[in-house]
C-alpha positions in Angstrom: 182.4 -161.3 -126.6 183.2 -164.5 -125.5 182.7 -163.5 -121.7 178.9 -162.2 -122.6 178.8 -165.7 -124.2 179.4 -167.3 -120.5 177.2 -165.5 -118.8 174.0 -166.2 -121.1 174.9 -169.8 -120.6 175.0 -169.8 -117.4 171.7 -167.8 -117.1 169.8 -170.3 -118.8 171.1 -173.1 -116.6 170.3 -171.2 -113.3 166.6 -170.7 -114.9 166.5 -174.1 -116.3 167.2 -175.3 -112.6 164.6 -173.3 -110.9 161.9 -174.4 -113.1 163.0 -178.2 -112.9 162.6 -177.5 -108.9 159.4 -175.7 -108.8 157.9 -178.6 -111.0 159.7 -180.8 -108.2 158.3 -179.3 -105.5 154.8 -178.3 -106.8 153.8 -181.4 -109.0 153.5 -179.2 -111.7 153.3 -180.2 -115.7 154.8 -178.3 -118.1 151.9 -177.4 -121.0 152.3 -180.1 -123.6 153.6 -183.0 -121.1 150.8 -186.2 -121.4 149.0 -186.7 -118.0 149.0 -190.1 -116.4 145.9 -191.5 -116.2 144.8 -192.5 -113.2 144.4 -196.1 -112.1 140.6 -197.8 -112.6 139.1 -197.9 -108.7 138.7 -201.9 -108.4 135.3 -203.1 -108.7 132.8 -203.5 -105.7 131.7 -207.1 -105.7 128.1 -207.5 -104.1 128.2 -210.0 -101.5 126.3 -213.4 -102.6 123.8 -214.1 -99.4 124.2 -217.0 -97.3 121.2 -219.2 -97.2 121.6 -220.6 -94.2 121.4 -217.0 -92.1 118.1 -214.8 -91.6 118.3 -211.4 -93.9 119.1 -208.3 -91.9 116.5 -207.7 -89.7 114.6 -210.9 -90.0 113.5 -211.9 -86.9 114.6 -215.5 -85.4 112.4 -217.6 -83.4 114.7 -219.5 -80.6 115.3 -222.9 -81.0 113.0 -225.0 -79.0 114.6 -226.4 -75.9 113.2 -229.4 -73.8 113.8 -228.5 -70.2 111.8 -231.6 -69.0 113.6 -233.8 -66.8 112.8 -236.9 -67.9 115.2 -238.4 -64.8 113.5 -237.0 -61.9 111.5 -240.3 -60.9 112.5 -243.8 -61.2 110.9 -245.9 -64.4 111.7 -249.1 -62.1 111.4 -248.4 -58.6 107.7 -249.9 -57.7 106.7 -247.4 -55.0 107.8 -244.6 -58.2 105.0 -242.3 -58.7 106.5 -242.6 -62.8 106.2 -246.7 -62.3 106.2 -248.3 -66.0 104.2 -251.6 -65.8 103.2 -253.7 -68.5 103.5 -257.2 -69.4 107.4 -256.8 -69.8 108.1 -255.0 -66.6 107.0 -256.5 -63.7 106.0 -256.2 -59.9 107.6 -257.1 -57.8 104.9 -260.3 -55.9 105.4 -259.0 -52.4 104.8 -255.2 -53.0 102.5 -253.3 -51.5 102.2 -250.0 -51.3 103.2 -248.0 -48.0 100.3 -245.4 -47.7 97.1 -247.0 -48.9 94.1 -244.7 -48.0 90.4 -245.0 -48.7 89.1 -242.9 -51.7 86.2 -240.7 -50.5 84.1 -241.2 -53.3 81.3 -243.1 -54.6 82.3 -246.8 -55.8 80.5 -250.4 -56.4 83.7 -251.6 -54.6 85.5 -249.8 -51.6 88.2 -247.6 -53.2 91.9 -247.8 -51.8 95.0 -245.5 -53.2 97.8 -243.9 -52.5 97.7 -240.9 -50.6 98.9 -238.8 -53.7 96.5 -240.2 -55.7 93.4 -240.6 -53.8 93.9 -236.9 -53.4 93.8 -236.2 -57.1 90.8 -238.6 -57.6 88.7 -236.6 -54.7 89.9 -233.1 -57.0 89.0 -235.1 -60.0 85.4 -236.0 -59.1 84.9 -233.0 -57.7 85.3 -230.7 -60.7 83.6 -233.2 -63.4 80.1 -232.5 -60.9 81.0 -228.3 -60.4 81.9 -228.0 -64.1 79.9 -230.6 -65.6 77.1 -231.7 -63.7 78.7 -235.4 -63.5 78.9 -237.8 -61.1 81.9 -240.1 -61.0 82.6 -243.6 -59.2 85.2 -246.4 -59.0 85.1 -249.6 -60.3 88.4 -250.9 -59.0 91.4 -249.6 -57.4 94.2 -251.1 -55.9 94.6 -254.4 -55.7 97.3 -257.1 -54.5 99.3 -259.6 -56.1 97.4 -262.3 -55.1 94.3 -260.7 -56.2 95.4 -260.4 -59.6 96.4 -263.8 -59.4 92.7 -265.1 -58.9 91.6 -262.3 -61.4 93.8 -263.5 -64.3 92.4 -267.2 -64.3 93.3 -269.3 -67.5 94.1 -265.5 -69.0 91.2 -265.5 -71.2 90.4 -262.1 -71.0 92.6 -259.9 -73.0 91.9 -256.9 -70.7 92.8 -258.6 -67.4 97.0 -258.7 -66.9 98.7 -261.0 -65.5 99.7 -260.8 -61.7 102.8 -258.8 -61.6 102.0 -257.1 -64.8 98.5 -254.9 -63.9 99.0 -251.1 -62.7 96.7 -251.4 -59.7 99.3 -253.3 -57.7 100.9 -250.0 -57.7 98.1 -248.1 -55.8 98.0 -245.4 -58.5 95.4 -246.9 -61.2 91.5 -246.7 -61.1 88.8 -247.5 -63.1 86.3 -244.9 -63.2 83.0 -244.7 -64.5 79.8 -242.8 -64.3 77.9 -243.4 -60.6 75.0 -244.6 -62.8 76.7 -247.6 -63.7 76.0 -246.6 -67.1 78.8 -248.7 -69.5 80.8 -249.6 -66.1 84.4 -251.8 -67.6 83.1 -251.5 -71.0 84.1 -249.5 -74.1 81.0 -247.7 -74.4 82.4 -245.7 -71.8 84.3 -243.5 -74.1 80.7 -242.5 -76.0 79.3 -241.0 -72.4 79.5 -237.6 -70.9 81.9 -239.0 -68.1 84.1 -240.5 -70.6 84.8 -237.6 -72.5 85.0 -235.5 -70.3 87.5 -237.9 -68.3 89.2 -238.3 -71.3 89.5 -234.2 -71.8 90.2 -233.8 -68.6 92.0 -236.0 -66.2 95.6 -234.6 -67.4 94.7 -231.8 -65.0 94.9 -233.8 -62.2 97.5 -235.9 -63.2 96.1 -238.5 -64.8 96.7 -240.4 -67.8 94.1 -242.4 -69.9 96.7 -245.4 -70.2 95.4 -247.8 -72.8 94.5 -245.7 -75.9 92.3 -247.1 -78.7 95.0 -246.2 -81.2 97.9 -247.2 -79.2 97.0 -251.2 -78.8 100.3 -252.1 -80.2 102.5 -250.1 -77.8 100.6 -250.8 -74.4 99.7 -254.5 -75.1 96.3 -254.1 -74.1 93.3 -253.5 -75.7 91.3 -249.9 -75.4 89.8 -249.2 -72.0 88.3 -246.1 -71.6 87.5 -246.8 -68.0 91.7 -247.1 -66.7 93.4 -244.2 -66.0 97.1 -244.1 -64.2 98.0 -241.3 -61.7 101.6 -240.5 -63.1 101.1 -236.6 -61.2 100.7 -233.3 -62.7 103.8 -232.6 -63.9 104.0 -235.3 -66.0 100.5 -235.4 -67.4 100.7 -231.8 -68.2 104.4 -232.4 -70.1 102.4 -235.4 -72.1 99.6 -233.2 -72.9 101.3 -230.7 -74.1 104.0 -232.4 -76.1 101.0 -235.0 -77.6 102.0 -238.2 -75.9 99.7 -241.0 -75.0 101.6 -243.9 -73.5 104.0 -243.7 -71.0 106.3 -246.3 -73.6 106.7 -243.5 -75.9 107.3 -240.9 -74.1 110.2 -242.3 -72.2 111.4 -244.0 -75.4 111.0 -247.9 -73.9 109.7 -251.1 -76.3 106.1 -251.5 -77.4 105.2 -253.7 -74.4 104.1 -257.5 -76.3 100.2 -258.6 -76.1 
């Protein structure tokens, strides 16, 4: 009796046992046994945009970049096709220009420039009569030290600079009018065909109208729609563009004084 006993306990262990291991090795739950409940998944935070970068496929214009070399002629240098004068900076009294030419075109006085620029005035003439029926002439071109000297006087006249001070000692500035003689040195010059359309169009041949109406207090003299500066295409063209008048703001130097 007792050895039957022995053997049922022993029975129920061995089963116990296989059970425990099958639930081992299967991941098995006996019926009644409380599940675990799974962990929450965490939740997904939606990303706050950054203001300061374009959306997804927003296009981006590219950031404007100034290749202009502003350093590629001298600002001092006399004989500098970028020459600043104005009643601060100064020419030299002995300086003349090395390649004074006659200007080819028609003129109350005989017409001398520089090469350069005597080219660009021939261009410039030419295209106001092709494209606009107009006939230009000069009024005054280059002239010397000691010219300006007997110009100036007593220094009366606003419009007159002093000697050392006036752009035509460079041999790059004319005044230029209509051939009629129509509002020659005067500021009823800007009100005629050739005046607007010098003012329209000289940049193309690299001039500059240099004394603006609206810019008095940055070039030191008063408007003259009749003076325009030879400064050479690449320049002119980089002014027009970028909406700069006066060679003082462009290259970021003081208003020149009165």
């Amino acid at each position: 009796m007792r050895r039957n006993r022995t053997i049922a306990v022993a029975s129920v262990l061995v089963i116990g046992g296989l059970v425990a291991g099958a639930l081992a090795l299967g991941g098995g739950v006996l019926a009644g046994t409380p599940k675990e409940t799974p962990a929450a998944a965490p939740e997904t935070q939606t990303p706050t945009p950054d203001p300061t970068r374009p959306a997804p496929g927003t296009a981006v214009d590219p950031a404007a970049v100034d290749t202009f070399d502003r350093n590629a002629h001298s600002l001092d240098d006399p004989a500098s096709i970028w020459v600043v004068v104005n009643r601060a900076r100064s020419m030299p009294s002995d300086y003349v220009p090395p390649d004074l030419v006659d200007v080819p075109i028609a003129h109350t006085n005989v017409p001398v420039l520089r090469q350069e620029a005597s080219d660009a005035v021939v261009a410039m003439a030419n295209a106001a009569r092709d494209e606009a029926g107009l006939e230009l002439a000069s009024n005054s071109a280059y002239r010397s030290y000691d010219t300006q000297v007997g110009l100036y006087g007593d220094g009366s006249d606003p419009t007159t600079a002093p000697p050392g001070a006036s752009e035509h000692q460079t041999g790059f500035a004319i005044d230029i009018g209509a051939a009629s003689g129509e509002c020659s040195l005067n500021t009823c010059m800007a009100d005629t065909a050739e005046g607007i359309w010098l003012r329209d169009n000289a940049w193309r041949f690299g001039f500059l109208l240099r004394y603006p109406a609206e810019k008095v207090d940055i070039t030191g003299y008063p408007f003259e729609p009749w003076h325009f500066r030879y400064v050479g295409v690449d320049l002119s063209t980089e002014m027009h563009d970028t909406g700069f008048t006066t060679l003082e703001e462009f290259f970021g130097l003081p208003a020149a004084p009165m």
